[in-house]
ZAMARGU-4260 file (C-alpha; in steps of 0.2 Angstrom, whole numbers, plus 5000, padded with zeros to 4 digits):
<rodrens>
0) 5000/5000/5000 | 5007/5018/4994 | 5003/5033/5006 | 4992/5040/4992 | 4982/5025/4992
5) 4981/5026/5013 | 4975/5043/5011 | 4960/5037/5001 | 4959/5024/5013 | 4960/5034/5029
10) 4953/5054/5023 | 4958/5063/5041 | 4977/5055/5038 | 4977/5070/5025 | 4976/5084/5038
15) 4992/5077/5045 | 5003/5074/5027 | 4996/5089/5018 | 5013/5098/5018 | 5024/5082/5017
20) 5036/5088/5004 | 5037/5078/4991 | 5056/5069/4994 | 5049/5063/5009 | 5032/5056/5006
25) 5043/5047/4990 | 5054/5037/5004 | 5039/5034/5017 | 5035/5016/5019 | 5017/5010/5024
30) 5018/4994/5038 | 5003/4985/5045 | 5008/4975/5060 | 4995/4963/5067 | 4986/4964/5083
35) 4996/4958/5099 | 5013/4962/5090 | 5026/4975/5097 | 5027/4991/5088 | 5042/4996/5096
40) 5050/4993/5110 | 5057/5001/5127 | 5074/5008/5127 | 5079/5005/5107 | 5086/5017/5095
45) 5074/5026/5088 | 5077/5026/5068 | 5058/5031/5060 | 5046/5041/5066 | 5029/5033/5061
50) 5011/5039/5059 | 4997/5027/5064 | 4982/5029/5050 | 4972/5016/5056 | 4971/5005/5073
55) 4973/5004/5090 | 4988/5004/5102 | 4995/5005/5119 | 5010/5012/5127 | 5017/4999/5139
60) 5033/5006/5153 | 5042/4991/5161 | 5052/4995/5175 | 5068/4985/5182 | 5060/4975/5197
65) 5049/4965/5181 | 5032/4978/5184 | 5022/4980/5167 | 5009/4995/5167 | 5000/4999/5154
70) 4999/5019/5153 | 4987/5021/5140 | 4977/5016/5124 | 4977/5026/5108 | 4969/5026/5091
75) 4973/5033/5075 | 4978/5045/5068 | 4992/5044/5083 | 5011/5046/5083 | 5026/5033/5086
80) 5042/5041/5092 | 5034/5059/5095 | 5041/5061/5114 | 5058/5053/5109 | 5059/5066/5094
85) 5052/5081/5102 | 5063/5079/5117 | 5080/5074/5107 | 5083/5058/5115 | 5090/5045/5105
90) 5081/5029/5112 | 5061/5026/5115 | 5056/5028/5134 | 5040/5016/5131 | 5036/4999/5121
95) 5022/5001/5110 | 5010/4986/5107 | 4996/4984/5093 | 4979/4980/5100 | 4973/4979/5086
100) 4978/4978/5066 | 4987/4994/5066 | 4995/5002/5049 | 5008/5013/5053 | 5016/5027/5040
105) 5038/5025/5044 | 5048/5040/5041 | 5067/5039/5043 | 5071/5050/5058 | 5083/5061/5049
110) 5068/5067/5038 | 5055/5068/5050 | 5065/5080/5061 | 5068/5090/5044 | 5048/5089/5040
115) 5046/5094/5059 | 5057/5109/5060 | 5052/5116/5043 | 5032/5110/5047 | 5022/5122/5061
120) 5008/5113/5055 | 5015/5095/5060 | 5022/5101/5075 | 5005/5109/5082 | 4998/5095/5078
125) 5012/5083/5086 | 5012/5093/5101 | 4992/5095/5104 | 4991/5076/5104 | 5006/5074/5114
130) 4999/5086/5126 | 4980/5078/5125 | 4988/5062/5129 | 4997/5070/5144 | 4981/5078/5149
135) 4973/5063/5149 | 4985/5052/5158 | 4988/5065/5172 | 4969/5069/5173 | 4964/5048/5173
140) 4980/5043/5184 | 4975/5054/5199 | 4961/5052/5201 | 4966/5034/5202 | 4984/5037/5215
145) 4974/5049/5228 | 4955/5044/5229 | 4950/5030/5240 | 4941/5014/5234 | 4925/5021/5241
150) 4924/5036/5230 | 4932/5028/5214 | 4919/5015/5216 | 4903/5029/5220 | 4912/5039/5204
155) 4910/5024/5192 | 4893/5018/5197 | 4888/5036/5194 | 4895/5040/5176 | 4886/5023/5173
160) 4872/5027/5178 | 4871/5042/5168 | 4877/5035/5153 | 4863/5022/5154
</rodrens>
């Protein structure tokens, strides 16, 4: 599958490639990978930057002692590699699992960080969903870390009942 043809496939990947120039979008590959397989892992060098068109993933952090936690779930249109790219660091700080089919748009790093620097438009749009993501996690995590059972418990029933 072309990018082209991912476009047709996927209309709101547009918004994001618009101002792609051309030598770029001619050395982007286009990768499914298959529900329940690793995206990328924690701590590898990060060589692409990727665009996910269509599925859904989630950010996995292992830590030392063996502790797995699953810090969030995103669907497309997403970013892999954002955080490691925006912050300059050369290796990825989280492993990235498909839950389901996901088909991701690969980028060498080199020219993702020249369409980034020359792109406001991709950067604003990096940088809102990197943000929304933080957002979400702080706003979700907390509640979770400093309410007690009691009221996490009274909190669901309650959006339950109202979404009923």
């Amino acid at each position: 599958m072309t990018l082209t043809e991912l476009e047709a496939a996927a209309p709101a990947l547009k918004e994001y490639t618009k101002n792609m120039p051309e030598d770029i979008r001619s050395r982007c590959t286009v990768r499914t990978h298959a529900a329940g397989s690793i995206i990328h892992q924690k701590n590898m060098e990060l060589g692409y930057f990727g665009i996910v068109a269509k599925g859904e993933n989630r950010v996995i952090n292992e830590f030392e002692n063996g502790k797995i936690y699953m810090i969030e779930t995103n669907r497309a249109i997403d970013f892999i590699g954002e955080v490691t790219i925006l912050a300059e660091m050369p290796r990825t700080s989280v492993t990235i699992e498909a839950v389901t089919e996901c088909t991701v748009i690969y980028i060498s790093r080199k020219d993702a960080e020249t369409w980034i620097r020359n792109d406001q438009h991709i950067l604003r749009l990096m940088a809102r969903r990197t943000a929304f993501k933080l957002y979400r996690s702080s706003y979700n995590n907390g509640l979770k870390l400093y309410y007690p059972p009691t009221f996490l418990l009274a909190d669901y029933l309650v959006r339950a009942y109202e979404g009923s």
